[in-house]
N, C-alpha and C positions, 0 to 999 in steps of 0.2 A: 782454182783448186790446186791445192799442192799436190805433190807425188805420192806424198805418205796418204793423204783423205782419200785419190784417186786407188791408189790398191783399195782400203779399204771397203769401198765402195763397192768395187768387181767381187772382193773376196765374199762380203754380206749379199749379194745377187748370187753368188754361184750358193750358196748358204741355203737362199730361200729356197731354189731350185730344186732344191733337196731336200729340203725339208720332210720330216713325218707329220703328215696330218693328222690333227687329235679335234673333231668338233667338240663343244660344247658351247651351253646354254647362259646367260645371265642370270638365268633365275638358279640353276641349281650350281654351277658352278662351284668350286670350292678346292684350292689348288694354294700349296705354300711353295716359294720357288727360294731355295736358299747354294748360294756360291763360296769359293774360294775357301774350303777349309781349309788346304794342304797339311792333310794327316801324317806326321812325321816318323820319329819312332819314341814318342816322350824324351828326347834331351832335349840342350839348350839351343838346338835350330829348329826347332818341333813350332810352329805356331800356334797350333790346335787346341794344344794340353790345355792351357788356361779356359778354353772354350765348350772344350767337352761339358762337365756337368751343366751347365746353361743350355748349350745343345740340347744334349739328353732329357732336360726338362721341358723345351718347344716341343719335341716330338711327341712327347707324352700329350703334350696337349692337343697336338695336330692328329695323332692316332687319335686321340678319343672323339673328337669332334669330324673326325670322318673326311681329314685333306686329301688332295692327292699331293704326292711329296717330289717336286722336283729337283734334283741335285746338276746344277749349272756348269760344270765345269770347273778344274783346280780340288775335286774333293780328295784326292791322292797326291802328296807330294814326290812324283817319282823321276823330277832331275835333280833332287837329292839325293834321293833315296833308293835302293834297289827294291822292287815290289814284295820281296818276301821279309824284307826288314821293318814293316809298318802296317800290313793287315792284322797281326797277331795282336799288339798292342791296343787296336781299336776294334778287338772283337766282339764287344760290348755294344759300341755304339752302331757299328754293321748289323748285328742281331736284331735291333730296334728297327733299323729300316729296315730288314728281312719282312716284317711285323707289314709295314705297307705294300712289300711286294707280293706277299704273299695273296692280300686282298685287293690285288690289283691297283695297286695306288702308288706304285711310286714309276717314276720315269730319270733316266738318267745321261746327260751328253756332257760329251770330253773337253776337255780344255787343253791348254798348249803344256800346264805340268802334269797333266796326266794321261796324255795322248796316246799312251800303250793302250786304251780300250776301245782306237779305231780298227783294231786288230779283232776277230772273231777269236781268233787261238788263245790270244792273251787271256781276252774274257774269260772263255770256258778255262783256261789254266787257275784261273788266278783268284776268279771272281764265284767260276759256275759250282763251287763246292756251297757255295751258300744261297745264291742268288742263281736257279737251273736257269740256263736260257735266256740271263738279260740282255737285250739289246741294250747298246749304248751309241746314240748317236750325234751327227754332229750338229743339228738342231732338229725344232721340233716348230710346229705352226699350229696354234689355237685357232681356230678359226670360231671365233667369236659370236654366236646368231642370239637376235631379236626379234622376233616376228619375221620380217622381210629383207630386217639388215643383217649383213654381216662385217663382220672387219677382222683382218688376220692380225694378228699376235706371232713376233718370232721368237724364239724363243734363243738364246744363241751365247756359247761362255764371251767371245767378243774380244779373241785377240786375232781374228782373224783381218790377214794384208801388213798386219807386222811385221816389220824387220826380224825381230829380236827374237819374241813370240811364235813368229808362221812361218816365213820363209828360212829363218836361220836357227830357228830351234833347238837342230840338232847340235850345232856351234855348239849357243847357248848352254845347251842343259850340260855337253861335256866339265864347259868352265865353271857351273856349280855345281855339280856334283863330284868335282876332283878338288878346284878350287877354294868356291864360295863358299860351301857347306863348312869348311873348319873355321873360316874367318868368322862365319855368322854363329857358329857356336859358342865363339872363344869370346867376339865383344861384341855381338848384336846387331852387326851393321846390315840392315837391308841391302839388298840389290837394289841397283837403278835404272827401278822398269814403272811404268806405267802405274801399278799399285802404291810407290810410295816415293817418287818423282812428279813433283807437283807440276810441272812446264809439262811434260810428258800425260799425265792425267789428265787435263786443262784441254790438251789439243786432242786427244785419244775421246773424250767427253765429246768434242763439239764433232768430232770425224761422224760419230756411230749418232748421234742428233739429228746431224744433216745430210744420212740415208735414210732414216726416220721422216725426217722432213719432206724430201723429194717425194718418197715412195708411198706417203699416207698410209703410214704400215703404224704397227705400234711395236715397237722393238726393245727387248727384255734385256739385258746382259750380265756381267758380272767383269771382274779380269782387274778392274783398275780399284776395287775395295773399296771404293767413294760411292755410297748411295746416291740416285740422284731418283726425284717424284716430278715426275711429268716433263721432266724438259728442265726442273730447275734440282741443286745441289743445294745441301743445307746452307751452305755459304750463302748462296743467293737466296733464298728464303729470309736470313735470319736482315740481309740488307736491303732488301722491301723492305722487311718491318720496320727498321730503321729510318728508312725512308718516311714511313705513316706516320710513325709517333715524332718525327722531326713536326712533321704537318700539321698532326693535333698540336701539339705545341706551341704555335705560330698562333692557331685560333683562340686556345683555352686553355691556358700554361698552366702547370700542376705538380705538386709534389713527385703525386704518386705515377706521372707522365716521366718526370726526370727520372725516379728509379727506375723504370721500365728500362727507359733508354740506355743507362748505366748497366745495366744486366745484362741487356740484348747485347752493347758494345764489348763487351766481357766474354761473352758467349761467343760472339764471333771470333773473337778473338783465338782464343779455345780450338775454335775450330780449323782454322786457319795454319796455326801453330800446330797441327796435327797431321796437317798434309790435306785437307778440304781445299778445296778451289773453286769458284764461279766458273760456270763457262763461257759464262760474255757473250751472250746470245740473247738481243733484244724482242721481248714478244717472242716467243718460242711457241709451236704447237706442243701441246702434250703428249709428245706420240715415243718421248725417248725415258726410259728408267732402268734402275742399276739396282742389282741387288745389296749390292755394299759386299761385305763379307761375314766369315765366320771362322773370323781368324785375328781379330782387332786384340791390338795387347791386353785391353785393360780386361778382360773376356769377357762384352757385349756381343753379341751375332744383331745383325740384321738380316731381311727378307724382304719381299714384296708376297702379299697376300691378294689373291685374286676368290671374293667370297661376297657371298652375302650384298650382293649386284653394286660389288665396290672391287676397286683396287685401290688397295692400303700397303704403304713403307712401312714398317715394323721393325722395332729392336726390341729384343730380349733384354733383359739386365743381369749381368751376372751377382752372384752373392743372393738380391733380393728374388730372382727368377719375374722377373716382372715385364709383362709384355707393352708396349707403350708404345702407338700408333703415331706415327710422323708424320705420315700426311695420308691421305684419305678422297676418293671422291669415285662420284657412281660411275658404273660402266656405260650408262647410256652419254655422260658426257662423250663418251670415247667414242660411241659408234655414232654420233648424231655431230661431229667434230669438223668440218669442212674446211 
């Protein structure tokens, strides 16, 4: 085990430790868990902006349909930004979750760029004019029941035992928000963290996997913007497939088998090219998944929905507002999972 997977490990144990406990049931459950929006101030470092309206349209749908609303971690961008530079501008879309908190449905824990809400002062400064009283913490544990079983759910933003992220933070956020902030304005270039450092994603991926793994926990996160559904990342999904239709191939060769193939190769591709990574983990339990984010340029948001005695990956679509399920499967696999 390396150094870096070993922090990681101690930091996700002191995590669970702590955790706030929230039962609930399979059957009524119904919980949208969305990460990483880093709400800027609408300029050219702003990630968000493209994201908003597609946002604003999920929630519409998740207020009507009765979720509870969890926000992961990174939903403020404040090693950019100073906090009174970026509430104002997203007061619209704070309003809307107000709308959850109000009927007790929304829940909210910190991540490494918006760490000011480990703070009680900060909150009620910043936050308690809209939101009286929210806790914000720094996870949370579903604890999952079915008749006799049960199985925890962490809930956690997932830069925790990091260098960059946890231990040096404070570093960090000086050198973007004096630094980085005007370069990423000027020509766009991402920071090289975990979110869009594919070697750094890839091994960040399989760290939080195989604490999942050991602990037969089911472990939630966000931080690295790569969706991942049960253990696998679309990348890996879309090379199974590839793998199958190589197979059918073999037995009962076909047109419409080669274009399959052609697409799926394409698609990968796509995704790959975009910062997607396998995590090269053979035979995986399903116990590790990512929120992705809500902050992708093209302004698509993803989620993980825990509803209707399923947990479903989910993307939005921006432009069409079109919700489209990625991958899918019951909760009783989860808790019946050995």
């Amino acid at each position: 085990m390396s150094k870096t997977t070993e922090r990681i490990q101690k930091a996700l144990d002191s995590a669970f430790e702590k955790g706030y406990r929230i039962p609930i049931g399979t059957e009524d459950a119904r919980w949208i868990i969305f990460s990483d929006h880093h709400r800027g101030r609408k300029d050219g470092a702003d990630d968000f902006a493209i994201c908003e309206p597609t946002y604003l349209e999920a929630l519409e749908y998740y207020d009507k349909e009765a979720f509870t609303l969890c926000l992961l971690g990174d939903v403020e961008e404040l090693w950019e930004n100073h906090i009174l530079q970026i509430l104002g501008p997203y007061k619209k879309v704070m309003t809307k979750e107000k709308d959850f908190y109000e009927d007790r449905r929304l829940y909210r824990i910190w991540g490494n760029h918006d760490d000011d809400w480990r703070f009680a002062a900060q909150i009620e400064k910043h936050l308690g004019w809209l939101f009286k009283r929210i806790p914000v913490y720094e996870s949370i544990i579903l604890e999952l029941h079915e008749d006799l079983s049960c199985r925890d759910i962490l809930l956690v933003h997932g830069h925790q035992g990091t260098l960059n992220s946890d231990r040096f933070a404070g570093i960090s956020r000086v050198f973007v928000r004096l630094i980085w902030r005007n370069v990423q304005r000027l020509f766009k270039i991402p920071l090289s963290t975990p979110a869009n450092n594919i070697k750094l994603k890839s091994e960040h991926d399989q760290a939080m996997y195989h604490w999942a793994n050991s602990k037969d926990r089911v472990l939630i996160c966000g931080h690295t913007h790569q969706p991942v559904f049960m253990s696998y990342t679309h990348a890996d999904e879309l090379r199974m497939k590839i793998k199958a239709i190589r197979s059918q191939l073999e037995n009962a060769p076909s047109q419409a088998l080669e274009e399959q193939l052609n697409e799926t190769h394409e698609l990968l591709e796509t995704v790959l090219s975009a910062g997607g990574e396998p995590m090269m983990v053979e035979s995986p339990k399903p116990f590790y998944f990512n929120s992705g984010c809500c902050s992708f340029s093209d302004g698509d948001i993803t989620g993980i929905e825990i509803a209707d005695k399923e947990i479903r990956l989910v993307k939005w679509c921006n432009g069409s507002f079109e919700r489209k399920v990625l991958g899918r499967t019951e909760l009783r696999y989860l808790m019946d999972y050995c």
